[in-house]
N, C-alpha and C positions, 0 to 999 in steps of 0.2 A: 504493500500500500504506500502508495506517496505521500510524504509529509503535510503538504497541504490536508489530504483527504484525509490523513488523522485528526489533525485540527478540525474538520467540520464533525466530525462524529464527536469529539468531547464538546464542544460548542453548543450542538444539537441537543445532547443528554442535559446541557447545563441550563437553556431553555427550557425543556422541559420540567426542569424540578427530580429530576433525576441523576442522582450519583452515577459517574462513570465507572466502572469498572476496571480495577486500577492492577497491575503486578506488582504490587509493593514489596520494596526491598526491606525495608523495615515497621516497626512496628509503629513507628513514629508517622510514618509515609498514610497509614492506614487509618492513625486520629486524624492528622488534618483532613483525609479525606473526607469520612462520614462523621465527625463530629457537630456537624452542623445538620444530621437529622436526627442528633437524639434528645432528649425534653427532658425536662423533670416535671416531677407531676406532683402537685399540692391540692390535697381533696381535705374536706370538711365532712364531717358525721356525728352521728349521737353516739353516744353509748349510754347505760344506767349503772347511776356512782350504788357504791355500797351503803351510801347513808339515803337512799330512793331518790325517784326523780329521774329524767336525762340531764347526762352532759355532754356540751358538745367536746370534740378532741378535732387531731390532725394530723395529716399520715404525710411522710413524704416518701417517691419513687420516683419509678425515671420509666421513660417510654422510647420508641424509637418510631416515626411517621415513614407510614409504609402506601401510603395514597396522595397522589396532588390534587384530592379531593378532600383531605384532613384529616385521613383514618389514622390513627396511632394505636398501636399494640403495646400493651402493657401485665405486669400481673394482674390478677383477679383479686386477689387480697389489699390490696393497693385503692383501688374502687369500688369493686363490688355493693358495700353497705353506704356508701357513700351520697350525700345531699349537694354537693359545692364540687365542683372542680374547676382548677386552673393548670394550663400544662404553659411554661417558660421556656423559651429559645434559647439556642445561645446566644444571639444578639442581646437579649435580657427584654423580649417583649413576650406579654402573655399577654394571651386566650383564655376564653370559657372552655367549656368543655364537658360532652354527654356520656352515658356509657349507652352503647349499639347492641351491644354483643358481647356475653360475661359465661364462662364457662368455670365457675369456683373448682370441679373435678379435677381441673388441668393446671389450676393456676393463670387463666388466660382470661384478658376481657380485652375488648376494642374500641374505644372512645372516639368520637368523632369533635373535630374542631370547628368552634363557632366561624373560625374562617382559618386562611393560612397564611402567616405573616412572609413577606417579602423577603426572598432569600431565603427560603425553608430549603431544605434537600430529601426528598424522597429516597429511601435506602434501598438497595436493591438485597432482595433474598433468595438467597440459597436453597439446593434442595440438599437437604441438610444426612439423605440418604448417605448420600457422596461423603460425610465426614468419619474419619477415621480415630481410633485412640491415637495417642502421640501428637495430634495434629498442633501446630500453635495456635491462639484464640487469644483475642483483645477484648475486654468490656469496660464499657462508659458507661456510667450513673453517677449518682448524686447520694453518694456513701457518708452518713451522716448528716448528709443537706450540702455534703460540698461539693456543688455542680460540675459535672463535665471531666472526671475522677478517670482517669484511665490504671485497669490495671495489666497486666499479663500474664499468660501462664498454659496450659497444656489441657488437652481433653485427657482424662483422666481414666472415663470408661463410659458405657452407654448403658442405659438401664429400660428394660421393656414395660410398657403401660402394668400397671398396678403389681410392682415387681419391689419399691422402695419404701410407697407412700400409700396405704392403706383409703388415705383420707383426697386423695389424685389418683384415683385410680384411671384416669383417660390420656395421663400422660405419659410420655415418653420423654426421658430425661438425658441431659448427659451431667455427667459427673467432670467437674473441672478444680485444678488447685490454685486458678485464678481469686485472684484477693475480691470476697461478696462481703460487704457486710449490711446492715439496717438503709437503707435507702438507696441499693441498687438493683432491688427489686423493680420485677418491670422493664429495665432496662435491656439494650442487645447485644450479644457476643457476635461477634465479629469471626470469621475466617481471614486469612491472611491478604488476601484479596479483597477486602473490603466490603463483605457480603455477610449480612443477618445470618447466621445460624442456628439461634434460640434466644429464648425470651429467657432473664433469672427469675429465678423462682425463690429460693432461700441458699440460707447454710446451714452446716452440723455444726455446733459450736457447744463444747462442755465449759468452758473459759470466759464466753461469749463476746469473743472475739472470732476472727478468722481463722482455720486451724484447714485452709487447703479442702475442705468437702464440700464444694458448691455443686447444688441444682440448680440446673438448666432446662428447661421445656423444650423440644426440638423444634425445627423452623415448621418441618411436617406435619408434627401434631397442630400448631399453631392455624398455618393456613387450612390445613382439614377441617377442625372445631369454628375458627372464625371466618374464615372466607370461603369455604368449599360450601359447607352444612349452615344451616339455620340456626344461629344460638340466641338465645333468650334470657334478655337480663331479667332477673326477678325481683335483684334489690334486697333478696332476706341475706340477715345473719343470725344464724341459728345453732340446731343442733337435732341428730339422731338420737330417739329416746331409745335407752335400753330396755329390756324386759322389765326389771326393776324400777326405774324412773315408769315405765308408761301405768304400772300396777300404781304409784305412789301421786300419779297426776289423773287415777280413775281413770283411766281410758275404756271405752268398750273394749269385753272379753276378745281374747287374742289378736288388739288393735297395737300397732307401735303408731310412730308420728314423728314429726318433724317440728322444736317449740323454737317459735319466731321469738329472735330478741328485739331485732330491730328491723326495718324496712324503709329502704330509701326513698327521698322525693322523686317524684318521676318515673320509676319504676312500676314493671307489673303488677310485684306484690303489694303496691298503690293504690294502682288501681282497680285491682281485686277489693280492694276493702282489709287484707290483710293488717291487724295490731302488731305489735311490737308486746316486750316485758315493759316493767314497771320497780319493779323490786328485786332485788340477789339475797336467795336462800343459800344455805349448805346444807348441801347433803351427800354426807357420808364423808365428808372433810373438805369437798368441792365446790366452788360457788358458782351456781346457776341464776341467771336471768329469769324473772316467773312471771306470770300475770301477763305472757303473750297468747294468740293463738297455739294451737298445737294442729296443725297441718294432717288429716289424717287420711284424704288421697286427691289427687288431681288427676279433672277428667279421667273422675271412677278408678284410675289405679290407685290402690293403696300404696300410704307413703310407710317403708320399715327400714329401709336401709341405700348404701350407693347402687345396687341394682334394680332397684326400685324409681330411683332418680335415673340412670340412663334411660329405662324405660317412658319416664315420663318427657325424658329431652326430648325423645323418637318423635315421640305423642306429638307435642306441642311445635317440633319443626316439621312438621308434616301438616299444619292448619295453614290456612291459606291467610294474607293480614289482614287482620281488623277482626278475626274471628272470634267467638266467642271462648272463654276458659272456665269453668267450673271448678272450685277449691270446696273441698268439704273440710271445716277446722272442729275441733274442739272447742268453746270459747264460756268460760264460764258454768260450767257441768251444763252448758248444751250443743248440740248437733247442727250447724246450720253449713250452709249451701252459698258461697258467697260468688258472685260472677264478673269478670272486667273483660276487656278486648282488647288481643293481641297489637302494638304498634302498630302503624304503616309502616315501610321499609325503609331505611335510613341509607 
């Protein structure tokens, strides 16, 4: 290819909002490239203090914008229960911002941007099949709120969906000894090439600090749950009742459920009519959120556990938008029937 015609093809990609596709020699070569499509993310939510009541709190993470339509990929824990969002550039201008698409099983959701500030860069992603152990991997987030954190380090090993994380069962992971700590969740690993490879998820940390065991979501599972398939934010933060808890919160005979602690603004579980807790009990030396719904099936599946919930993902990405949704809860030792409808498509 002649020099000029190189020049129009990066030119081209850079018009579009689109990162070129770089052979970088170093790691260094790889931040300047795509540093400038990864975000931090500042969300607002309630929670309920131990002495009653909501409070509100505030999470920070990091994202990487994967549409020159606004879409940003982030963790699910990060927004998921979340009221407020603002995602910041590195230029240092921020946005609002929605949640689209939240898959809590994976650790995935996808936020969309009230618009997209000038000079954003689109990140280009990998099919993350193609990644090997040994490989090298660069991740930027905002590691204690300190933006734009580049660390380094090696893929570590690959872990197959519900193989690490009980509580993730949809994902697929890789394991890296790249530096994660508290606010780079969300954020993108990088291949050497300058290509998304997964979204962080957390670390293992006995120290709680860094200690080299970070979770990754892969690019695969990512775009399959969010861009491939129909995902449905629902807003709850909750929890799986065990046999014990469902006998100790009355439930109908061999009923379990799902007790809603909180529920975002704007979300389904919103506009279903879904409550939130009130008060934190212990029991059995644990503190539980009480005084929410307890969720006991959607559109007629009974809710008892993560199988139960893919099940109902199936359900509910398979209604066509605007459709109707049926939640049958618990709510005060009685039985009701509550209904909202599904988004339009974002």
């Amino acid at each position: 290819m002649r020099p000029g015609s190189i020049v129009v093809v990066i030119v081209t990609a850079i018009t579009l909002g689109v990162s070129p596709r770089v052979s970088a020699q170093t790691v260094g070569d790889v931040f300047r490239t795509v540093n400038v499509s990864v975000v931090v993310i500042r969300a607002k939510g309630r929670d309920v203090a131990t002495e009653g009541g909501p409070v509100r709190f505030s999470e920070i993470g990091s994202g990487v914008l994967i549409s020159a339509d606004g879409r940003v990929m982030t963790a699910a824990h990060v927004v998921q229960p979340m009221d407020d969002i603002t995602v910041e550039f590195a230029s240092g201008e921020s946005v609002g911002a929605r949640v689209i698409a939240s898959e809590p099983a994976a650790d995935l959701s996808l936020i969309k941007l009230e618009r997209v500030p000038a000079g954003a860069m689109v990140a280009r992603m990998a099919a993350s099949d193609a990644v090997r152990i040994g490989d090298q991997v660069v991740v930027i987030g905002a590691p204690y709120g300190l933006s734009h954190s580049m660390t380094v380090g090696w893929i570590s090993a690959r872990w197959l969906p519900n193989t690490v994380y009980k509580t993730m069962p949809l994902a697929e992971f890789f394991q890296t000894d790249a530096v994660i700590n508290q606010g780079n969740s969300g954020g993108p690993m990088f291949n050497i090439a300058g290509e998304v490879i997964g979204i962080v998820s957390h670390n293992i940390s006995r120290s709680g600090g860094s200690e080299g065991l970070g979770f990754v979501v892969t690019m695969n599972t990512a775009k399959k749950l969010l861009l491939e398939e129909r995902s449905v934010w629902s807003g709850l933060e909750g929890q799986f009742l065990t046999n014990e808890l469902a006998d100790i919160f009355n439930l109908p005979p061999r009923a379990l459920g799902y007790l809603v602690k909180t529920v975002a603004a704007g979300s389904l579980g919103e506009a279903v009519g879904l409550r939130g807790g009130s008060k934190v009990a212990t029991i059995d030396g644990d503190k539980i959120v009480v005084g929410g719904d307890i969720i006991l099936s959607v559109q007629g599946i009974a809710v008892s556990n993560f199988a139960s919930y893919e099940q109902i993902r199936r359900a509910l990405s398979g209604l066509p938008a605007s459709a109707s949704v049926t939640v049958t809860v618990l709510r005060a030792g009685q039985v009701l029937d509550l209904q909202g409808r599904l988004p339009p498509p974002q």
